[in-house]
Structure formats: C-alpha cells, structure tokens
Backbone as JSON Lines, residues from 0, in Angstrom:
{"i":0,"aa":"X","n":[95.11,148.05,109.91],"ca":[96.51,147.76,110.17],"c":[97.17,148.92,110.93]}
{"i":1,"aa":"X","n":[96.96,150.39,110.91],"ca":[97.57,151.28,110.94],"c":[97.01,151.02,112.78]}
{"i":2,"aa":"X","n":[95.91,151.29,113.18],"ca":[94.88,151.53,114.32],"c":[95.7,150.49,115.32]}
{"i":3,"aa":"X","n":[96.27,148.98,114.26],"ca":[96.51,147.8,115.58],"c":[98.06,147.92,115.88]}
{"i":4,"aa":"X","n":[98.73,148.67,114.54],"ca":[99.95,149.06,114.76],"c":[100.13,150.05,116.22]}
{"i":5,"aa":"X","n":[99.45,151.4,115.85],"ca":[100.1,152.3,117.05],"c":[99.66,151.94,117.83]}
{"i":6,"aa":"X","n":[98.42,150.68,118.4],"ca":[97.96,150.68,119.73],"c":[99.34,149.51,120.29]}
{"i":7,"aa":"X","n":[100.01,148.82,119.65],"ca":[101.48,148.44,120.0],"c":[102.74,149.49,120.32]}
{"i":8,"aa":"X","n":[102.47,150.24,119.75],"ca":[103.57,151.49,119.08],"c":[102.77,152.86,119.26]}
{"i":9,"aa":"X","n":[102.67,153.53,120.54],"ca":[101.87,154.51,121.04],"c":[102.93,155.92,119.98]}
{"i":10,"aa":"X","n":[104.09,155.95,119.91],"ca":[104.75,157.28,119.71],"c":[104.78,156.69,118.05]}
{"i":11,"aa":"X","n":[104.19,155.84,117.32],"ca":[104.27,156.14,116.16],"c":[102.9,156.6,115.74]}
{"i":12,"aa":"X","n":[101.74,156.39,116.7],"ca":[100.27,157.06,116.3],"c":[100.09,158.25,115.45]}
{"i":13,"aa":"X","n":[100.91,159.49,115.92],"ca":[100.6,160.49,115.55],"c":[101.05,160.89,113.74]}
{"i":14,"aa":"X","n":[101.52,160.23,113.67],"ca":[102.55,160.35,112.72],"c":[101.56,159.49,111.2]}
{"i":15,"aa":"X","n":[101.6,158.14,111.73],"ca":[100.53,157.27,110.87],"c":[99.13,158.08,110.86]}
{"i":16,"aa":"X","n":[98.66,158.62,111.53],"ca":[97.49,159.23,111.79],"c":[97.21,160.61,110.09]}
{"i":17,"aa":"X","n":[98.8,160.97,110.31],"ca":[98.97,162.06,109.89],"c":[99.2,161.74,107.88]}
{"i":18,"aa":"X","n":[99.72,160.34,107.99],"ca":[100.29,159.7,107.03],"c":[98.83,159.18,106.27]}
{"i":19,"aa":"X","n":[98.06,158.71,107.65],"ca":[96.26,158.65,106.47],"c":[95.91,159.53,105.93]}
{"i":20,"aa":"X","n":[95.46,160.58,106.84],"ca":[95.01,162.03,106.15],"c":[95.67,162.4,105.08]}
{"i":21,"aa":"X","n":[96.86,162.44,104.66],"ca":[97.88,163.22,103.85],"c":[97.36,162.14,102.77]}
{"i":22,"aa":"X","n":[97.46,160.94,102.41],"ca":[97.06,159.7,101.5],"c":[95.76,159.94,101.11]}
{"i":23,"aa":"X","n":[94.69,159.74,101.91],"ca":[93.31,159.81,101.66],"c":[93.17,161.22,100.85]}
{"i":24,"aa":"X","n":[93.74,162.34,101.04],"ca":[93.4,163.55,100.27],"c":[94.52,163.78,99.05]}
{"i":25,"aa":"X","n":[95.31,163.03,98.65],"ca":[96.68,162.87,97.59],"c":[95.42,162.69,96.41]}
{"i":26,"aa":"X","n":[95.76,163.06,95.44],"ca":[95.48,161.8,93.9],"c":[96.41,161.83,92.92]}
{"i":27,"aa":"X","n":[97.38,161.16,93.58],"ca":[98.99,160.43,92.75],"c":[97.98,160.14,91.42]}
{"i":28,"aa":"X","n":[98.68,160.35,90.33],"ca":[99.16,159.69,89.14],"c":[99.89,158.83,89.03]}
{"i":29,"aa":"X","n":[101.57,159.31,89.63],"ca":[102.22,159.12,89.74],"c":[103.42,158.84,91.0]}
{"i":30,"aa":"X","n":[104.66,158.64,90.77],"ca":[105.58,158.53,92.34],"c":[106.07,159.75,92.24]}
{"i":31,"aa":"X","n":[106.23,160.68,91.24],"ca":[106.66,162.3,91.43],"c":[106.1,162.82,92.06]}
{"i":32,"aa":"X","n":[104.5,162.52,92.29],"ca":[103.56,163.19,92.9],"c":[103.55,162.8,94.28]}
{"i":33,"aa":"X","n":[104.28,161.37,94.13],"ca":[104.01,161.06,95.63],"c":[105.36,161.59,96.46]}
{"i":34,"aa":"X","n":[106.12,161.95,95.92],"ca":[107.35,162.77,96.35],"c":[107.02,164.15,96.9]}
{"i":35,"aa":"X","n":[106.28,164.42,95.98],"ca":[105.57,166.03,96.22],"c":[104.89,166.6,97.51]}
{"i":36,"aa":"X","n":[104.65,165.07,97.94],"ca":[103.47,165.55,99.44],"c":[104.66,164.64,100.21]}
{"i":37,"aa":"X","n":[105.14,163.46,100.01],"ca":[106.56,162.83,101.01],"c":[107.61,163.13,100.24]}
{"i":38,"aa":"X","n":[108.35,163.7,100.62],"ca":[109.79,163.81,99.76],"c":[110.66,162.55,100.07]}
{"i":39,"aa":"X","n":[110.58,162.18,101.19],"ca":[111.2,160.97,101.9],"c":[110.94,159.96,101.14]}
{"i":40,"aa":"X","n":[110.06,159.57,100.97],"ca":[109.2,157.99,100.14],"c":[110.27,157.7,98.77]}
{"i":41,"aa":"X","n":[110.15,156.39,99.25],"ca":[111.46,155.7,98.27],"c":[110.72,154.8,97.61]}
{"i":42,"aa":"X","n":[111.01,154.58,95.97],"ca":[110.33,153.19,95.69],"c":[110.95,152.31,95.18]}
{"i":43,"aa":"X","n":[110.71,151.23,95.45],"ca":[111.78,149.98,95.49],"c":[110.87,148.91,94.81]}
{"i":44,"aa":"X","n":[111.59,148.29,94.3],"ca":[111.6,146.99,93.42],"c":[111.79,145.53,94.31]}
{"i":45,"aa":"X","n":[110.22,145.03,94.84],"ca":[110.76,143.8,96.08],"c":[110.85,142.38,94.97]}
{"i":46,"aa":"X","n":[111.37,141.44,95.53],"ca":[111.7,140.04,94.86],"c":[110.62,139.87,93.88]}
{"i":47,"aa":"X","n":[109.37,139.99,93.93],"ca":[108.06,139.51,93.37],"c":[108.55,140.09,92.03]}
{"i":48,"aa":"X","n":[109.16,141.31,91.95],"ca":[109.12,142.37,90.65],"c":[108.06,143.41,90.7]}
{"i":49,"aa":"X","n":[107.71,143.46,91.63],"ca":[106.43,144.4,91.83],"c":[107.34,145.73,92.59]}
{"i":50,"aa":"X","n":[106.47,147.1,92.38],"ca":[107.0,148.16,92.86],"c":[106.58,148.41,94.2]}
{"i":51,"aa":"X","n":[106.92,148.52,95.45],"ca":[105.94,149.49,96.58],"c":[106.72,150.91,96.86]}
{"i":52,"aa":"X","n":[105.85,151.21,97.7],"ca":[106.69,152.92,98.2],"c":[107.08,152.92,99.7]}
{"i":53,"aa":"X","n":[107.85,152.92,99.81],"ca":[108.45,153.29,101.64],"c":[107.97,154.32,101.95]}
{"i":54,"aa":"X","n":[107.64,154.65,102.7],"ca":[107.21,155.92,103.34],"c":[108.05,156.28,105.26]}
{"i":55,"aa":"X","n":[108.78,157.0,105.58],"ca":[109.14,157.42,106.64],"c":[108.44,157.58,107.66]}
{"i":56,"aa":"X","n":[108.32,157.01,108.89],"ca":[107.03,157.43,109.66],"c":[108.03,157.83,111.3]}
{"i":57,"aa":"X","n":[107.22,158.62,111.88],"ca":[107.93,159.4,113.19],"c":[109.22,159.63,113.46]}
{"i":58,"aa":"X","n":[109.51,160.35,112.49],"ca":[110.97,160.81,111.76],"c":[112.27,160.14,112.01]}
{"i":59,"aa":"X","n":[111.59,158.93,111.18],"ca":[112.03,157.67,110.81],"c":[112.94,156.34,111.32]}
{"i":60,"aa":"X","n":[111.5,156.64,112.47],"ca":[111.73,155.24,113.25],"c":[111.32,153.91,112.7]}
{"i":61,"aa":"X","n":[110.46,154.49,111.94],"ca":[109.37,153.21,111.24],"c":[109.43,153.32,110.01]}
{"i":62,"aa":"X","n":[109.34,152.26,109.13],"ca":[108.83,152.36,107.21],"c":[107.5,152.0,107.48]}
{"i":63,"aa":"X","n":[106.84,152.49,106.53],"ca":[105.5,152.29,106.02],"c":[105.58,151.45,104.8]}
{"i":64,"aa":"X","n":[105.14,150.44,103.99],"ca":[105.49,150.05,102.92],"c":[103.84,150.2,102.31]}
{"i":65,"aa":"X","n":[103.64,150.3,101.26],"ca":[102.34,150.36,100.62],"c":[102.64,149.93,98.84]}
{"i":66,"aa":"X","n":[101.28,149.82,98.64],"ca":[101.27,149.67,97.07],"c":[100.44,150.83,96.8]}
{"i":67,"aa":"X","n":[100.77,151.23,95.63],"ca":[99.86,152.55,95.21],"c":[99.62,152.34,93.92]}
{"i":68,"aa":"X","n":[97.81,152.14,93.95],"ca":[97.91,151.39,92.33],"c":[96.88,153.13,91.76]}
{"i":69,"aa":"X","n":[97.97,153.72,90.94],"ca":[97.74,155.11,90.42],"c":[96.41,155.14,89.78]}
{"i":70,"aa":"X","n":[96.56,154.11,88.67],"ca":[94.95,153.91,87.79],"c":[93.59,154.05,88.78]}
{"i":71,"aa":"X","n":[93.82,153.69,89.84],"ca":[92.15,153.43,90.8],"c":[92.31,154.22,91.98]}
{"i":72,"aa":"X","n":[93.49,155.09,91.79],"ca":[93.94,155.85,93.36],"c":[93.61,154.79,94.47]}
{"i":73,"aa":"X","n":[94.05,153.92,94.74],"ca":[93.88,153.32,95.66],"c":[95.15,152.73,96.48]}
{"i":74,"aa":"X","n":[95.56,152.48,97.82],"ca":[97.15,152.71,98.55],"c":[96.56,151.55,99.48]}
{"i":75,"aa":"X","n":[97.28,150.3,99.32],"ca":[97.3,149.4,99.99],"c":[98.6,149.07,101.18]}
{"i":76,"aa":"X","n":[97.98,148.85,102.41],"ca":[99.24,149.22,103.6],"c":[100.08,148.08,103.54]}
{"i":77,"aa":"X","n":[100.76,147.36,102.94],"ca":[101.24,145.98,103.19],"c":[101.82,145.84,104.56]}
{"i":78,"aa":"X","n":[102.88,146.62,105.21],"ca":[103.18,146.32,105.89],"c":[104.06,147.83,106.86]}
{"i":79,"aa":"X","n":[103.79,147.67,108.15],"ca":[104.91,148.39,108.98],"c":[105.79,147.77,110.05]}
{"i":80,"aa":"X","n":[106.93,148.69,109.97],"ca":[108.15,147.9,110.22],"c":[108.97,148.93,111.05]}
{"i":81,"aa":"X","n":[109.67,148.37,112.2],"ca":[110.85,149.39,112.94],"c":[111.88,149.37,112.0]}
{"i":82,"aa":"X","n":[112.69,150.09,112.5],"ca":[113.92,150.69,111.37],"c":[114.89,148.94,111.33]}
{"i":83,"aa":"X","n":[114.77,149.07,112.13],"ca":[115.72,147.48,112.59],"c":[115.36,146.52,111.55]}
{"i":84,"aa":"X","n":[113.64,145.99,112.04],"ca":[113.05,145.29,111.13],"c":[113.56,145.56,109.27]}
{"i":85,"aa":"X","n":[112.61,146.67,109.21],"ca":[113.24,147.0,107.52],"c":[114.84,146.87,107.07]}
{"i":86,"aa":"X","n":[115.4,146.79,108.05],"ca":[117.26,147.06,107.5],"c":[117.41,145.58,107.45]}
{"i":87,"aa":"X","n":[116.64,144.64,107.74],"ca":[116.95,143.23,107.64],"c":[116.77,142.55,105.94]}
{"i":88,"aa":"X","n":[115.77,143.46,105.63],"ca":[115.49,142.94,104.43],"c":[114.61,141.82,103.75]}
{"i":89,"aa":"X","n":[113.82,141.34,104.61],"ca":[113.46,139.83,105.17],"c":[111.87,140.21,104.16]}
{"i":90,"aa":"X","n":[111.73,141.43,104.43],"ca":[110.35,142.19,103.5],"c":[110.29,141.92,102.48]}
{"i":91,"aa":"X","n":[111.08,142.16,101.65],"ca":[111.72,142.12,100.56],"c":[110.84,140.9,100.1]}
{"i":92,"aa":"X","n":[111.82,139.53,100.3],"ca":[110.84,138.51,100.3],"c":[109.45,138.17,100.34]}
{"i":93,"aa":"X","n":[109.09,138.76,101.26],"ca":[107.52,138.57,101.44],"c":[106.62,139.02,100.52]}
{"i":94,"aa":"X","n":[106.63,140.03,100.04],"ca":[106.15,141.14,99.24],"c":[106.0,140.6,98.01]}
C-alpha cells in the first residue's frame, strides 16, 4: 500500500519510507509508546468501535491510519489519505 501510494504521491515517499523503518523497529505495548517514537499520532475511535492510530505523514499533508494490534506487534496500514480527504470524515465509516 505504502510503495503504490508514493508512486501516486512522489513528495510523500520519503516520509512513508521513514514511517516503515521507524514501525518495523518500534515494539509498542502500548499507544504511550507509540507517542514516544510519533508524538503526533492520534487515536481515535472509528464507527465500527474499533481503535486505529493516525499518524502525520510529510509534515502533515497526509494521515496514515493503521491498526496496531500490541499483543502480536503487528501494524496494519488501512488506509492513506490527503489532509482534505481525512477532514471529510467519510473514513470513519469505512473502518
């Protein structure tokens, strides 16, 4: 997802690039922890009742949305979004 994103979105590459590495080497417990390495990252409560984490990407043109399931360290990308997109809210739903 990330690879088919910036090849649409060339000036958000570096950034997502930077946002794998930083993830792949994390081992959250928790969202304190995930504050600790993003201070930015917000977590929100979408329609489903389920939690994801926003994440800021190319100083914050883009959200990152993910699930971060702590028990298995494992960070699922659901979705990325321009600032525009995310302020619609339309995610929310989907999720």
């Amino acid at each position: 997802m990330l690879k088919e994103y910036w090849g649409r979105h060339r000036e958000a590459e570096a950034s997502l690039r930077t946002w794998a590495q930083q993830t792949k080497a994390a081992q959250w417990r928790n969202f304190f922890q995930v504050r600790q390495t993003f201070p930015s990252a917000d977590q929100v409560t979408v329609d489903s009742g389920r939690p994801v984490v926003v994440f800021n990407v190319a100083h914050n043109r883009y959200r990152l949305i993910a699930a971060i399931h702590y028990n298995t360290q494992i960070v699922y990308t659901l979705a990325i979004l321009t600032h525009k997109e995310y302020d619609r809210d339309v995610w929310k739903e989907q999720l």
